[in-house]
DRENKE-377850 format. One line per 2 residues: number of its first residue (from 1); their letters; for each residue x, y, z of C-alpha. Coordinates in steps of 0.2 Angstrom, whole numbers. Layout:
BEGIN
NUM = A = X Y Z  ...
***
This chain:
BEGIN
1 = XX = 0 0 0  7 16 -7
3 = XX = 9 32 7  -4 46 2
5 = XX = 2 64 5  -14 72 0
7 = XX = -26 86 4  -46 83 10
9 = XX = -56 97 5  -73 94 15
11 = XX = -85 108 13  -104 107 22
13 = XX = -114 112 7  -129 116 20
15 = XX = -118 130 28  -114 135 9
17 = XX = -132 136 5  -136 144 20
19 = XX = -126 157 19  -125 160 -2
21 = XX = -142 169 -3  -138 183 13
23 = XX = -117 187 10  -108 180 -5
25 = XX = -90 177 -7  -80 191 -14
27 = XX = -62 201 -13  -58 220 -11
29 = XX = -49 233 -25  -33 228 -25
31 = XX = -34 211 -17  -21 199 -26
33 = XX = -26 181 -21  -13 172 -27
35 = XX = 1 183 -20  -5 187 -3
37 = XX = -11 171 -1  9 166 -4
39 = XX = 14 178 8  -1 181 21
41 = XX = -2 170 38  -20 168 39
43 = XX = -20 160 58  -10 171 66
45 = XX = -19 187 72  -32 196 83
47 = XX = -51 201 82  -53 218 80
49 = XX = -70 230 80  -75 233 64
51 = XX = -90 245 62  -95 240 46
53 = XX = -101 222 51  -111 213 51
55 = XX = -113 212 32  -128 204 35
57 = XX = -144 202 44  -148 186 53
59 = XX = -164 190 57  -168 194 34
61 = XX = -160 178 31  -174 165 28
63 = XX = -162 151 29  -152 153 45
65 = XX = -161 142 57  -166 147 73
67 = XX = -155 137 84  -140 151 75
69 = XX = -149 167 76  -144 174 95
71 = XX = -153 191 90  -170 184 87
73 = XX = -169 172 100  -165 187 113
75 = XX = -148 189 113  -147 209 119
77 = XX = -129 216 117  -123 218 98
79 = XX = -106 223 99  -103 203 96
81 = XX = -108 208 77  -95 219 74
83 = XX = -80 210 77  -68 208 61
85 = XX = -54 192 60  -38 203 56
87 = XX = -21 192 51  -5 200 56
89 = XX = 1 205 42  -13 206 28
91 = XX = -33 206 27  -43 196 22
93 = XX = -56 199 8  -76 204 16
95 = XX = -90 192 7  -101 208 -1
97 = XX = -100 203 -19  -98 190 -33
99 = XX = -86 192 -47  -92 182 -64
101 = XX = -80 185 -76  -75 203 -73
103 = XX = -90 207 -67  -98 210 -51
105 = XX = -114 202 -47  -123 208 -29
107 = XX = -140 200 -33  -140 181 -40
109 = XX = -149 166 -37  -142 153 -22
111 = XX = -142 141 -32  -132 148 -50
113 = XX = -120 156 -37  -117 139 -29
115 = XX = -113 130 -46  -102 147 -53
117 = XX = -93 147 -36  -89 126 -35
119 = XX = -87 126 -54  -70 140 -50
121 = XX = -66 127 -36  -67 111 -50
123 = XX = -56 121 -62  -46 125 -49
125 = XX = -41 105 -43  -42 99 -63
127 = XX = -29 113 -67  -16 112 -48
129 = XX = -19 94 -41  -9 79 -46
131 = XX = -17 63 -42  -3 53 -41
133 = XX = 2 64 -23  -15 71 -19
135 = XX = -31 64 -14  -48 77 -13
137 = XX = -60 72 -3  -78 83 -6
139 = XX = -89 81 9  -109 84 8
141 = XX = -124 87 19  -126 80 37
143 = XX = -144 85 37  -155 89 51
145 = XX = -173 83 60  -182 97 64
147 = XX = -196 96 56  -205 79 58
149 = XX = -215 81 42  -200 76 31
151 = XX = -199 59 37  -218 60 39
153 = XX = -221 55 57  -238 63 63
155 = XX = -233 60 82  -218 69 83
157 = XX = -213 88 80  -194 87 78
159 = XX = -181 73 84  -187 74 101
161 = XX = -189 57 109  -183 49 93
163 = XX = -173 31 97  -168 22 83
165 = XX = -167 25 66  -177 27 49
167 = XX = -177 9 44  -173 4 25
169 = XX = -161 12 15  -173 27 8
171 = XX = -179 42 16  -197 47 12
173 = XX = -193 67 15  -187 79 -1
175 = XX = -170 78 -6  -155 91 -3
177 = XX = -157 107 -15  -139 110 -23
179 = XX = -134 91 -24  -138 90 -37
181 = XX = -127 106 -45  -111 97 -33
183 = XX = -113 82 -42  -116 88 -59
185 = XX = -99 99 -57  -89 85 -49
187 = XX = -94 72 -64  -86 84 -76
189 = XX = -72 86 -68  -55 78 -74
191 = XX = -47 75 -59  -53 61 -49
193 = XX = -63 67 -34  -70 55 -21
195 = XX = -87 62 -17  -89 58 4
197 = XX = -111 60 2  -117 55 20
199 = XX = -132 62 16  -142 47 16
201 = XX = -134 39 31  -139 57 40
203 = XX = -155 56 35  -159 38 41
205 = XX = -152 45 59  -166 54 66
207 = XX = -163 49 82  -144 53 83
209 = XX = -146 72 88  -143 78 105
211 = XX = -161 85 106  -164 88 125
213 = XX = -149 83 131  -137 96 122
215 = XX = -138 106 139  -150 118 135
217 = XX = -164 121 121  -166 104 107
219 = XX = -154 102 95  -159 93 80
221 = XX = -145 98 71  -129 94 79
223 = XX = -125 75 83  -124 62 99
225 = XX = -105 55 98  -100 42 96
227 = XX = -116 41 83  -116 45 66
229 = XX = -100 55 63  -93 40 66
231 = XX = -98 31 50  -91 47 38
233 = XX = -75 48 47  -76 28 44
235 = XX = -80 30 27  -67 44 23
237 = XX = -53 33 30  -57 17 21
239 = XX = -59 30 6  -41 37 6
241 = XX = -34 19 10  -43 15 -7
243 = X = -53 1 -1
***
């Protein structure tokens, strides 16, 4: 067996999709990717008060769940908000636009800006990675149960009180919107990218969430360990070994 010195890109497409429609990734005049990425140390730094923030508004974004939003759920200081990440010795670049090809674009649909954002990160890995040193891992959506419709269950509301899992290998809910757009984009690509999709095996785990016992509120988003983190750290490792 051959020793693998690789890179794992795991990106949570719910965060992406949450986020894409309220703040979109952009860079500022005169922001040079390539060169201060060379020559900036991004995790070395401080926080620093930054009037301008936030850049968006919790409370106007319809897909930030309620478990995230301190100001709706009664949170009463803001200075919280306002508190900027600043490397040592450069900046990084605010999310308040998105450039399409020279052009700047501050009103575009959550899904078209997902597919045009992960289609720059395929041509990205097809053009820089070498698979013979390099292996990309792209991780997908660890859904959550807080809504007991989806897996239609007329006697519960959330994943409260939930014990064992969904049985069978399908789950009767809808599927994740933007998948779809990941897969798409990563069958074209020419680079070979192992796809981690936990999303079924999420799915199927209704009872896997901390729910009451997170220590305050119900969580139905974040997960009991060990549980089903388990199984994706499982998979990815017998994915890298190639098994």
């Amino acid at each position: 067996m051959g020793l693998w010195f690789g890179i794992v890109v795991c990106v949570n497409l719910s965060l992406v999709l949450a986020l894409l429609p309220c703040i979109v990734l952009g860079r500022p005049a005169g922001f040079d990717n390539k060169a201060d990425s060379e020559s900036c140390d991004y995790i070395n730094g401080e926080w620093v008060y930054d009037a301008s923030l936030p850049l968006y508004n919790s409370s106007s974004c319809p897909f930030i769940t309620t478990a995230f939003d301190c100001q709706k759920n009664g949170r009463p200081d803001k200075d919280y908000l306002k508190y900027q990440w600043k490397p040592s010795n450069c900046v990084l670049p605010k999310w308040n636009y998105f450039e399409v090809e020279g052009k700047l674009q501050k009103d575009m649909d959550r899904l078209k800006a997902l597919g045009t954002a992960w289609t720059t990160w395929a041509n990205w890995v097809d053009t820089n990675v070498d698979p013979s040193k390099t292996k990309v891992f792209y991780q997908g959506v660890a859904t959550t149960h807080q809504d007991a419709r989806e897996w239609k269950d007329p006697t519960a509301t959330d994943c409260r009180g939930q014990t064992e899992p969904i049985k069978g290998s399908k789950y009767p809910g809808m599927s994740i919107q933007g998948e779809a757009v990941i897969k798409s984009i990563i069958s074209k690509m020419t680079k070979p990218v192992y796809f981690l999709d936990i999303t079924l095996l999420t799915q199927l785990r209704k009872d896997g969430h901390p729910s009451v016992y997170a220590g305050g509120g119900d969580d139905c988003s974040h997960w009991c360990v060990p549980g089903a983190p388990d199984a994706w750290n499982q998979i990815l490792y017998a994915a890298s070994l190639g098994k």
